[in-house]
N, C-alpha and C positions, 0 to 999 in steps of 0.2 A: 815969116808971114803971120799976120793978123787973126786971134778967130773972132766972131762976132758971140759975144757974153749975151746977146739975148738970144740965140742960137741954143745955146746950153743951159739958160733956163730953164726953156720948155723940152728938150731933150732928154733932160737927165732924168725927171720923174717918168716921161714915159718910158724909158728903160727899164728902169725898175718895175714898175707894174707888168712890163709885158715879161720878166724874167719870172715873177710871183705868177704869174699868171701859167707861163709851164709846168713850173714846181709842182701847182692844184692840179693839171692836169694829167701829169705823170705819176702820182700819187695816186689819184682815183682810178688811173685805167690800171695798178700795178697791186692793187687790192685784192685777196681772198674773196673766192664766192661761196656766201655761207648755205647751209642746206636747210628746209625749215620743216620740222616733223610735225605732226599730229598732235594735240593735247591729247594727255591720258585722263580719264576717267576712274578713280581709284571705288569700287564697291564699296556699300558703307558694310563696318562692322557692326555684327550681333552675338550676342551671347549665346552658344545652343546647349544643349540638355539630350545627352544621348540616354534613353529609358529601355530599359528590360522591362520583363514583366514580373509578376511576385506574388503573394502571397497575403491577403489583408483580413482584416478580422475588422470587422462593420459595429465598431461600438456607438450606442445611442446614450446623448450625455443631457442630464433632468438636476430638477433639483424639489427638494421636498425638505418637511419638518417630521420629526422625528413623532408618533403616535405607541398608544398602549395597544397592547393585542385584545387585550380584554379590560375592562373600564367597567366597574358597577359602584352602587350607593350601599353601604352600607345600612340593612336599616332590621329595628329590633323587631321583631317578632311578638314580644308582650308589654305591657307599660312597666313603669316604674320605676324609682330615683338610683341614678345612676351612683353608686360606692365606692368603685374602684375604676382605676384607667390602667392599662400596661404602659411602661415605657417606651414601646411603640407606636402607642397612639400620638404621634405628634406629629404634623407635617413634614413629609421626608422619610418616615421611621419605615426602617422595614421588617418586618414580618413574616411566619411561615407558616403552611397551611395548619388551620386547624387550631392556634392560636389565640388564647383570650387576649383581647383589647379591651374589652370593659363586662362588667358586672351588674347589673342591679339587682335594689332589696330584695330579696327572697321571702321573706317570713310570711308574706301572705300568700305566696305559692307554695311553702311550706307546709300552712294550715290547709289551702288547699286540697293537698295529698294526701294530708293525714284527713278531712271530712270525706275525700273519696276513699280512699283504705277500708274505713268504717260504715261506706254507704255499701262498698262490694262484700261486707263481711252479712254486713245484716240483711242481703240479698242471697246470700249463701245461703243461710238460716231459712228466710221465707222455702229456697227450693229445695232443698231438705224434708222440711215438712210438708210440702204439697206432696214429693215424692213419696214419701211415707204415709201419709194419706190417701196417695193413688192408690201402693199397697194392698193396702187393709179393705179398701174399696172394691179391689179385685177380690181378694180372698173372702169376703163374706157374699158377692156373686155366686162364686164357685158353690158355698157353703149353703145357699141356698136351694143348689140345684134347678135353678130354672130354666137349663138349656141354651145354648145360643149362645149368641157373642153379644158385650154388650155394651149399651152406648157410648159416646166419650163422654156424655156428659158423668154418667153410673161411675166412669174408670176417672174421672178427675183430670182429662187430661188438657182442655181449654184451661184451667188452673195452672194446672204442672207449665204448660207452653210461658203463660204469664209470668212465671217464677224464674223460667229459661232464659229470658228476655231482658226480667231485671237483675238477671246478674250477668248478662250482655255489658247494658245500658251501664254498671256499676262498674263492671270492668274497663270498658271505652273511657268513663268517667276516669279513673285512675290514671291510667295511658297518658290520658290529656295532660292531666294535673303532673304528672311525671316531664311528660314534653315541654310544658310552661316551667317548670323549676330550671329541667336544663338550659331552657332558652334563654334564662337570666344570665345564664355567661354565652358573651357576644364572640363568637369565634370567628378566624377570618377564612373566607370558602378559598381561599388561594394562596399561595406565596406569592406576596405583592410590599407597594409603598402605598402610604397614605398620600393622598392629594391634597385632599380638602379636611380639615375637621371643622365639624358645629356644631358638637355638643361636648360639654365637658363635666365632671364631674361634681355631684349636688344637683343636677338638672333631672325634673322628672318629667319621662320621655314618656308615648305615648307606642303600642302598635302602628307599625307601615311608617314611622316618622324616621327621614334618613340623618344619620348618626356622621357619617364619613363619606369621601369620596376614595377610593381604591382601586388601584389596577396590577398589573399579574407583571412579572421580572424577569419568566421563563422565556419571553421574547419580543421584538418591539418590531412595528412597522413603521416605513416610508409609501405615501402616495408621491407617486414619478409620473407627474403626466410629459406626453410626447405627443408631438406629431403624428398624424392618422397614416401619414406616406411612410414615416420613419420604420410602420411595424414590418415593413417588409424585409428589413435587414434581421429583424426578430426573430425568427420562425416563429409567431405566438398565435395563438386560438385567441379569436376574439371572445373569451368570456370562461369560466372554470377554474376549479383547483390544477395547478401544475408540482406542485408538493416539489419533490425535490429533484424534479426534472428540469424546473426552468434554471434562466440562465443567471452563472453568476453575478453578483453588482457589487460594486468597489463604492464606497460613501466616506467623502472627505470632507471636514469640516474645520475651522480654524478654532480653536477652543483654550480659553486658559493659556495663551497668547504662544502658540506652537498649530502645527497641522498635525492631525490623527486622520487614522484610516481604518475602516471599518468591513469586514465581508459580510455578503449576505448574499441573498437569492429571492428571484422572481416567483411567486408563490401563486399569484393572482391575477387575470388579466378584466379589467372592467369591461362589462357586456355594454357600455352606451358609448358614444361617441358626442363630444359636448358640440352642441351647432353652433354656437360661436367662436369656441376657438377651435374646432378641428383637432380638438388635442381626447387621446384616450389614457387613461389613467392604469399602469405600471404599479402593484403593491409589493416593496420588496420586503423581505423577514430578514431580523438579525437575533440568531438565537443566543440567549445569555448574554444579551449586551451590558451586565454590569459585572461581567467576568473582568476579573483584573488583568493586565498585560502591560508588561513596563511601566512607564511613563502615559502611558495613553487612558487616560481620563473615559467614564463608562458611557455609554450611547445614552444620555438622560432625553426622558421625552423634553419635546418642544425644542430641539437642538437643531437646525436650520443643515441640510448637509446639501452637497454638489454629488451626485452620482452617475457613475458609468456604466451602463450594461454592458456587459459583453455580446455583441451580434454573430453572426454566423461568419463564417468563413470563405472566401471568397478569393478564387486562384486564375491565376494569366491575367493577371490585369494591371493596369501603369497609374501611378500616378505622377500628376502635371502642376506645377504651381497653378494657382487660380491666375496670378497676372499674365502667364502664357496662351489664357483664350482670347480668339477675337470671336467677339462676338458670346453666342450663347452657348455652343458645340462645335467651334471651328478652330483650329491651331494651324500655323504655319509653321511647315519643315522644311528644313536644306538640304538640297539632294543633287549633289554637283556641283558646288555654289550657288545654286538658284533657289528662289524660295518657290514652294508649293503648296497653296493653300488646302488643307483637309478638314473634311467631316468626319469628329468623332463619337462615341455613343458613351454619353456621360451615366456612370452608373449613380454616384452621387459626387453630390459639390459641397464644401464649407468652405468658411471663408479664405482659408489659404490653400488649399488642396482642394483635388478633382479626382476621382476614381474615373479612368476610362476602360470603358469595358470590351469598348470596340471602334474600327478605325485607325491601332496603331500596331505596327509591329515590331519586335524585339531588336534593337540599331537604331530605329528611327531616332532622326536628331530633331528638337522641336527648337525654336526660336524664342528663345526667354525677351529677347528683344521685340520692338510692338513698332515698328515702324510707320508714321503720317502718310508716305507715298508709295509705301509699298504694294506692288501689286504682284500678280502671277509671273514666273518666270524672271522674277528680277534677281539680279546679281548679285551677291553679297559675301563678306569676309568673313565665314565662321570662325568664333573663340569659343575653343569647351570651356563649359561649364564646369566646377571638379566635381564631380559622382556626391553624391548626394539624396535628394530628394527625387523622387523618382526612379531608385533603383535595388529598393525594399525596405519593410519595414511595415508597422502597423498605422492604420488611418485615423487620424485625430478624432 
């Protein structure tokens, strides 16, 4: 028998399609059912800072230029042409108390002394004889017998007082003349350096005319102005000697291409407060600053220095980096993984460090990290911090 070829034309593709067509459907109904969970939500990380409390000593840091304790003009006392100079007299030169630095001409204070010597001798003479005179004035009273006491003019004694006087006046004369000779050597009233010289030798000087400028070695000051808020780390009296009560000060300066360091002490507290800057002025002392010590070069005035005072001491209290505030007195801690915003009581702030004085307790962890959306109660992945700052040590 026969088949019909256009039969199995259209036969044969639909076979096929409807075989493919079970295959997809026995595949799809013979498939796994998948389960579909929840997205996770991972907490962001932050860095925390676990703080104890400690121990801090509240230093105040100034800077000032180096002054003399004592600073005078040297100046002569009598005129006349200067003769001789010490080899101290030179800018820089130093010197010790009592010390001649210069000389002038003598010989007419010479003469001087010797016209008064001879004024006090022949003032002697005059009271002598008035005395001797008085005398005689008494005794031929008596001699006469006339009774009584008798005048001062009879006893010579307004004469005698006149005689008394001028050998005063001739003595005083002398003294003088004595004091001018000495004065012609120019001594110095202190162990000190020369500043200034301006007068040199062959120069004839006058009375009250200053010769030198001069200051004292035995110690040198710094003005430290501060801050009017700062003095409360101080404990300082506004205004008074503090002698060798006040606190000590460290004075570092870069000098002769090295750093040196220098001790010294708060001696002096300025009674004003400047109205523009709010700042009050700190006097520290450095005794024998041109005592020698190794390598370190002597405290020379006008020497520019960085100084720290030592503040008071100050106990249980944390310090915080500055970048861990938000805000002006607020940090965030982690407490469970969550953060918790706090208010704390800033004893002081610089630029990298905060003293807190209150607010925190010893464990608390603080958040070094500053998160954009963070708010109260949010989630987070603490990473310690390693120990460090914030778990003792002295405040910048």
């Amino acid at each position: 028998m026969s088949v019909d070829t256009s039969v199995l034309k259209w036969s044969l593709p639909v076979a096929i399609l409807a075989v493919a067509a079970l295959v997809v459907v026995s595949l799809v109904s013979s498939r796994p059912q998948l389960e579909t969970a929840p997205r996770e939500v991972v907490p962001p990380p932050v860095r925390v800072l676990t703080v104890t409390p400690t121990e801090v000593d509240l230093g105040v840091s100034s800077q000032g230029s180096v002054i003399p304790v004592t600073e005078a003009d040297l100046v002569s006392e009598v005129a006349g042409t200067i003769v001789w100079t010490s080899e101290s007299f030179e800018v820089g030169g130093f010197f010790d108390a009592g010390e001649v630095l210069l000389r002038l001409d003598r010989r007419d204070y010479e003469l001087a002394l010797a016209s008064a010597r001879a004024a006090l001798a022949q003032a002697g003479v005059g009271l002598a004889r008035e005395q001797a005179e008085a005398d005689v004035a008494r005794e031929e009273w008596e001699e006469l017998g006339a009774g009584g006491e008798p005048s001062p003019l009879v006893l010579r004694q307004p004469q005698l007082a006149e005689a008394r006087a001028q050998v005063e006046a001739a003595l005083a004369n002398k003294r003088r003349a004595e004091l001018d000779l000495q004065r012609t050597a120019i001594r110095a009233p202190f162990a000190g350096r020369l500043r200034a010289k301006r007068v040199d030798r062959g120069e004839f000087v006058n009375r009250g005319v200053p010769l030198a400028t001069i200051y004292a070695v035995d110690a040198a000051e710094v003005v430290l102005p501060v801050p009017d808020s700062e003095l409360a780390f101080l404990d300082l009296p506004l205004g008074g000697e503090l002698g060798d009560s006040g606190p000590p000060v460290l004075l570092r300066a870069q000098f002769a291409g090295g750093r040196h360091e220098w001790e010294g002490r708060v001696v002096r507290v300025g009674g004003e407060i400047d109205p523009a800057t709010r700042m009050v002025n700190l006097i520290a002392r450095v005794d024998d600053p041109y005592r020698a010590s190794g390598d370190r070069p002597p405290l020379s005035v006008g020497l520019f220095v960085d100084a720290e005072v030592v503040g008071r001491s100050v106990e249980s209290v944390f310090q915080v980096p500055r970048g861990a505030l938000v805000g002006a007195d607020r940090v965030w801690l982690v407490e469970d993984g969550r953060l918790v915003l706090r208010h704390v009581g800033i004893l002081r702030a610089d630029p990298e460090v905060v003293i807190v004085s209150d607010g925190l307790s010893a464990g608390n962890r603080i958040s070094l990290t500053i998160l954009e959306s963070a708010v109260d109660g949010m989630r987070v992945t603490p990473q310690p911090e390693p120990e460090g700052l914030g778990t003792g040590g002295n405040a910048p």
